[in-house]
C-alpha positions in Angstrom: 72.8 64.2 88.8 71.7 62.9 85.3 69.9 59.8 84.5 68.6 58.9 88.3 65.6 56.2 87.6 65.0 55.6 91.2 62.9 57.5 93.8 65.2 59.9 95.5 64.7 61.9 98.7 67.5 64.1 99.6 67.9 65.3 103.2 69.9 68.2 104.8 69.8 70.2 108.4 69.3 74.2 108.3 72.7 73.9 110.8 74.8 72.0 109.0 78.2 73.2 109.1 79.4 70.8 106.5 77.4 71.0 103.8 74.7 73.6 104.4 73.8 74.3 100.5 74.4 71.2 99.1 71.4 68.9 99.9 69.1 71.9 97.8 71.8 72.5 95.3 71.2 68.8 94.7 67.3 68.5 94.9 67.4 71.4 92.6 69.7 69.7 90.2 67.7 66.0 90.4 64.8 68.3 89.2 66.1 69.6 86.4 67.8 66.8 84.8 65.4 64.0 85.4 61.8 64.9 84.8 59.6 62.1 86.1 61.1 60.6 88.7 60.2 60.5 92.5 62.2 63.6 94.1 61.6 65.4 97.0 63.6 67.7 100.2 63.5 67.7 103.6 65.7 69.8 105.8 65.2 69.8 109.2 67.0 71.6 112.4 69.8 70.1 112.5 73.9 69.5 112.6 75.5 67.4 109.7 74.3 63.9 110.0 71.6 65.0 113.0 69.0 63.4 110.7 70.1 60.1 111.4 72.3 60.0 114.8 70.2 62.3 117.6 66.9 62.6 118.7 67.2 66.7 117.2 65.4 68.3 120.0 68.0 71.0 120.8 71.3 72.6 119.2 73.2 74.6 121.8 71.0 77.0 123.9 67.7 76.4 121.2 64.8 73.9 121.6 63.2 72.5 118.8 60.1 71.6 121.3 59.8 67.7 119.9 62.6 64.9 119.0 62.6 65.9 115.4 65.2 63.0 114.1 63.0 60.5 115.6 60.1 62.2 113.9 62.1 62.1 110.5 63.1 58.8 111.0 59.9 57.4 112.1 57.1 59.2 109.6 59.0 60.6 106.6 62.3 58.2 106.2 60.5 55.0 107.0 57.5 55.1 104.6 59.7 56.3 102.1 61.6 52.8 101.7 58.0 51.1 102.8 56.7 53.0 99.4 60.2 52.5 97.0 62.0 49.9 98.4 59.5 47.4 98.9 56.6 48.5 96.6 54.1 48.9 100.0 51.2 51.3 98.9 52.1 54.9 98.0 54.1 57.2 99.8 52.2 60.3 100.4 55.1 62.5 101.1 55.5 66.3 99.4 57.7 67.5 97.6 59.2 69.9 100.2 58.8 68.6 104.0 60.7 70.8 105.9 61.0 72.2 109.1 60.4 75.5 110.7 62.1 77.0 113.0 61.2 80.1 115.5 57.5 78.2 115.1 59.2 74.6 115.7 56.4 72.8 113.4 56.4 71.0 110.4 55.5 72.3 106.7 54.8 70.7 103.5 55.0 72.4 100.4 54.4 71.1 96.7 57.7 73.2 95.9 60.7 74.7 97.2 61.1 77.5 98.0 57.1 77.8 97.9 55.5 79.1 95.4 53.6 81.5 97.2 56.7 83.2 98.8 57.0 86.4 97.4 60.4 88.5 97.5 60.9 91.5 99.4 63.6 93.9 100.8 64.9 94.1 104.5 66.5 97.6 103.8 69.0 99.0 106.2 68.3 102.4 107.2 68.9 105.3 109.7 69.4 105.2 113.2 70.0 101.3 113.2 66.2 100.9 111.6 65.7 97.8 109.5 62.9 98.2 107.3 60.9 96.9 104.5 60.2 100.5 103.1 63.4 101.7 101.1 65.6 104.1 102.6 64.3 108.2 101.5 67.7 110.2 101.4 68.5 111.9 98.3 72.3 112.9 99.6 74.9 110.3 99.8 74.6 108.7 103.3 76.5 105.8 105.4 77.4 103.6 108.4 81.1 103.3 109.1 83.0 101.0 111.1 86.9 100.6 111.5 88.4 96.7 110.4 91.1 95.9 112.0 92.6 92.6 110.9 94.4 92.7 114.9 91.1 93.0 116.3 89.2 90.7 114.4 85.2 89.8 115.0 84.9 86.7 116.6 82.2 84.1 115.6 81.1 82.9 118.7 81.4 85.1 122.3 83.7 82.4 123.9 87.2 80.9 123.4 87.4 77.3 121.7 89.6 74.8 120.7 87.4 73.7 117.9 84.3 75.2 116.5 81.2 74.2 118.6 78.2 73.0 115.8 76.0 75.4 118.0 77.9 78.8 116.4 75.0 78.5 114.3 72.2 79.2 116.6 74.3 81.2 119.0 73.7 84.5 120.7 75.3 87.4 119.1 74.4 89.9 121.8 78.6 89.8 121.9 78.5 91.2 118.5 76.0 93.9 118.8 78.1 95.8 121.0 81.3 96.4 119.2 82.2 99.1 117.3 82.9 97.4 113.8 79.7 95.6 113.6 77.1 97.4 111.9 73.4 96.7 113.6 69.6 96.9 112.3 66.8 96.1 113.7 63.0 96.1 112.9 60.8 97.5 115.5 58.8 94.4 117.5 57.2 92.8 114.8 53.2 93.3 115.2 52.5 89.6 113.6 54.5 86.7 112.3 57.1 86.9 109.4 58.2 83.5 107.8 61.0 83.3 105.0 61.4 80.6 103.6 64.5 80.1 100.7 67.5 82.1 100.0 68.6 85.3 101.5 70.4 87.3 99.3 71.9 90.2 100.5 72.6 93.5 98.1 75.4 96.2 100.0 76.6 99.4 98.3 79.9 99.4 100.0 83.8 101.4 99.8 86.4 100.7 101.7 89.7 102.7 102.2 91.7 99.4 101.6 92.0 97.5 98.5 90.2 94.1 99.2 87.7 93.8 102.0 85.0 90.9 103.6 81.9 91.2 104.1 80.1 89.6 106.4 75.8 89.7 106.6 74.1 87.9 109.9 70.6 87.5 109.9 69.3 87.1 113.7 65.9 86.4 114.9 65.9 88.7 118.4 63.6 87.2 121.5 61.7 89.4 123.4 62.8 91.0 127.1 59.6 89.2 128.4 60.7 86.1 126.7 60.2 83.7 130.2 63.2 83.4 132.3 63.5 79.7 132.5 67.2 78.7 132.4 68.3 77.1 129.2 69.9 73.8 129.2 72.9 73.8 126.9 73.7 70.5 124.7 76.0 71.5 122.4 79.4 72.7 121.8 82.8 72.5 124.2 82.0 70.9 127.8 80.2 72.8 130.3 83.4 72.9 132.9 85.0 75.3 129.9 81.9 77.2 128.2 80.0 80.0 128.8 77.4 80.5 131.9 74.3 79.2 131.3 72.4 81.9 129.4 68.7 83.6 129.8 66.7 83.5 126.9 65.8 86.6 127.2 66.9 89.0 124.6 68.6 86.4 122.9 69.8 87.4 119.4 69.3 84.3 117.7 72.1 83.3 114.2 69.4 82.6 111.8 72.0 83.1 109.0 75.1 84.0 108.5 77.7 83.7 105.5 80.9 85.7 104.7 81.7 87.0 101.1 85.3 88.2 100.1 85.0 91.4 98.3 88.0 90.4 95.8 85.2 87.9 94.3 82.3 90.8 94.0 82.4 89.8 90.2 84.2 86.9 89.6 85.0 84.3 91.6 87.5 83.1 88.6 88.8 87.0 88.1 89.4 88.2 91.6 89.3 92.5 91.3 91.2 95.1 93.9 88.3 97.6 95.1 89.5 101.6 94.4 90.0 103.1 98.0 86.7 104.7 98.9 84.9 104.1 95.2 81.3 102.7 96.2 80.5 99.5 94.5 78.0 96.6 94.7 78.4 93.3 96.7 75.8 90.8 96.2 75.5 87.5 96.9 72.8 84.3 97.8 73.2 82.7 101.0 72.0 79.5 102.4 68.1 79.0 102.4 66.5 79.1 105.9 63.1 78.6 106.8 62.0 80.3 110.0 59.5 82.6 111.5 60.0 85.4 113.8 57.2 85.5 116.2 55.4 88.7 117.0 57.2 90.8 119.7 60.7 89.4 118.4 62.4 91.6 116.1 64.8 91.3 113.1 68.1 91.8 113.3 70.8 92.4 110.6 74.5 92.9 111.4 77.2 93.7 108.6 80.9 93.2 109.8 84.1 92.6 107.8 85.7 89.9 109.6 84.7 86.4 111.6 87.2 85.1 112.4 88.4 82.0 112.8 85.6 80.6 110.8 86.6 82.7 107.9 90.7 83.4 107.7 91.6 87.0 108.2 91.2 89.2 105.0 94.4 91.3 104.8 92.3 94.4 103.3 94.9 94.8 100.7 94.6 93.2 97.2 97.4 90.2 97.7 97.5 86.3 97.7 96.1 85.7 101.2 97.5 82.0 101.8 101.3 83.9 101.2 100.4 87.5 102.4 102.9 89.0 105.2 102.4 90.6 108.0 102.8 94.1 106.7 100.4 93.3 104.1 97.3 93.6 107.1 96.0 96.8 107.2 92.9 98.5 109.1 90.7 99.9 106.4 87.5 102.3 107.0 84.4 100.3 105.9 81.7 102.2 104.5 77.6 100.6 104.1 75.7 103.2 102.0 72.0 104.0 102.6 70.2 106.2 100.2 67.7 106.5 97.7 70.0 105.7 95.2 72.1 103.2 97.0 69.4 101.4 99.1 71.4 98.3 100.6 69.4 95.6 101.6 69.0 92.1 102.1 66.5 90.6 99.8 64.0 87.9 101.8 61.2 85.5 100.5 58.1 85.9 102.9 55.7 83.0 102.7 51.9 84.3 103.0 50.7 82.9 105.9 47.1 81.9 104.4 48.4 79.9 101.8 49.9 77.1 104.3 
């Protein structure tokens, strides 16, 4: 990414299965090593390549509420070659133009993330609360699920051949109600939240195995009142196969999701076996997002330790997965500890809404 001269615009989709981090990795990187130059983002909702094949007004059971590639196309991509390519006036774009879901309007920002985003804490806490006021025990507290590689988590709440670009707006209502998925919600939010960048999850874990996933899901949850209208589904395996058409409902919304293999908790080069029920940290950054949860909808976080097929079963003992045998998968007691002094968490940048 060194010596660029020419005006660069880099674009990515917030569902792009692909290459979800790469098109900010990259304007991050242009940035940094060529000062000067012409170089801005804009992600917008879409699948990889959406940008520039479909009119991007819906992704599986979720509407965007306008044609947002033809938008790109016509008023960001267009008088970006009218301003660089062929010298026509100056282009007035910023240097973030990128679009929000949950709201389903465009922002500019003069960075990204913006500058005005300020970081705070989703912490998990008792009785399923999800809260941005740290947990209060002093005594050593947790949720516990059983993993059982057998039983694995699925990723999406129907069969398919191949995995449907829509797993990553699709309803995890599935998820909520089994018993090794972990589940925190906010109460109904009295007024907008938008975060805007990285979410970076922070879990004090143990686990009665030796190697363990962990998987964080961040999930914007519509309303009971949310209006009844059938949604039309656009995405994923054909509709003689799929699921009933859904009601929107109490939807639980994929927002994010990303899966971390314990093993690499401190090094991806230096894999480590965990000590069988020894708590230790797991942190990790995943994929920006920029979306607001309306007021009424709540926030949702759900921990698991398997996803399967989009990430290969974990054996929960420390081996070489791609040779491990069968006797080498073991169910393993997963442990997410909630104190004072172990306060996990999922860290969040939250954009103030008077600064837009």
């Amino acid at each position: 990414m060194k010596n660029i001269h020419c005006a660069v615009l880099t674009v990515g989709g917030w569902f792009d299965a692909e290459d979800l981090a790469g098109p900010v990795r990259t304007f991050h990187a242009i940035d940094k090593y060529n000062p000067g130059i012409f170089n801005a983002l804009v992600e917008g909702p879409w699948v990889h390549g959406g940008w520039s094949r479909y009119d991007g007004r819906r992704l599986g059971y979720v509407d965007f509420a306008s044609n947002t590639g033809d938008y790109f196309r016509e008023q960001i991509q267009f008088p970006f070659f009218e301003a660089f390519l062929k010298g026509n006036g100056e282009t007035k774009l910023p240097k973030a133009y990128v679009f929000e879901t949950g709201t389903n309007v465009w922002r500019q920002y003069d960075a990204w993330p913006p500058k005005t985003a300020a970081a705070k804490t989703l912490y998990l806490n008792d009785s399923g609360r999800l809260t941005f006021d740290p947990p209060g025990a002093t005594s050593e507290v947790y949720d516990q699920y059983v993993s059982d590689p057998a039983k694995p988590a699925p990723f999406i709440a129907y069969p398919a051949l191949a995995v449907p670009q829509e797993y990553m707006v699709s309803d995890q209502r599935f998820a909520a109600t089994r018993t090794d998925v972990l589940v925190y919600r906010t109460e109904p939010l009295q007024q907008d939240i938008t975060l805007a960048g990285p979410v970076s999850p922070k879990l004090f874990v143990s686990t009665s195995g030796t190697d363990s996933d962990w998987v964080v899901k961040l999930i914007d949850v519509y309303p009971e009142t949310y209006p009844e209208a059938e949604a039309e589904r656009t995405e994923g395996p054909r509709k003689d196969v799929g699921p009933p058409v859904e009601k929107m409902a109490g939807y639980e919304q994929l927002v994010r999701g990303e899966p971390m293999r314990g093993k690499f908790r401190k090094s991806f080069e230096k894999p480590e076996p965990f000590v069988p029920g020894t708590m230790e940290v797991v942190s990790f950054e995943m994929p920006d997002i920029n979306h607001t949860f309306r007021r009424g909808h709540r926030i949702m976080v759900q921990v698991q330790s398997s996803w399967f097929p989009l990430a290969d079963l974990n054996p929960q003992t420390f081996v070489d997965i791609p040779t491990a045998k069968a006797s080498d998968f073991k169910s393993a007691t997963e442990r997410v500890y909630r104190s004072h002094s172990a306060p996990s968490g999922i860290e969040v940048l939250v954009v103030n809404p008077e600064s837009r």
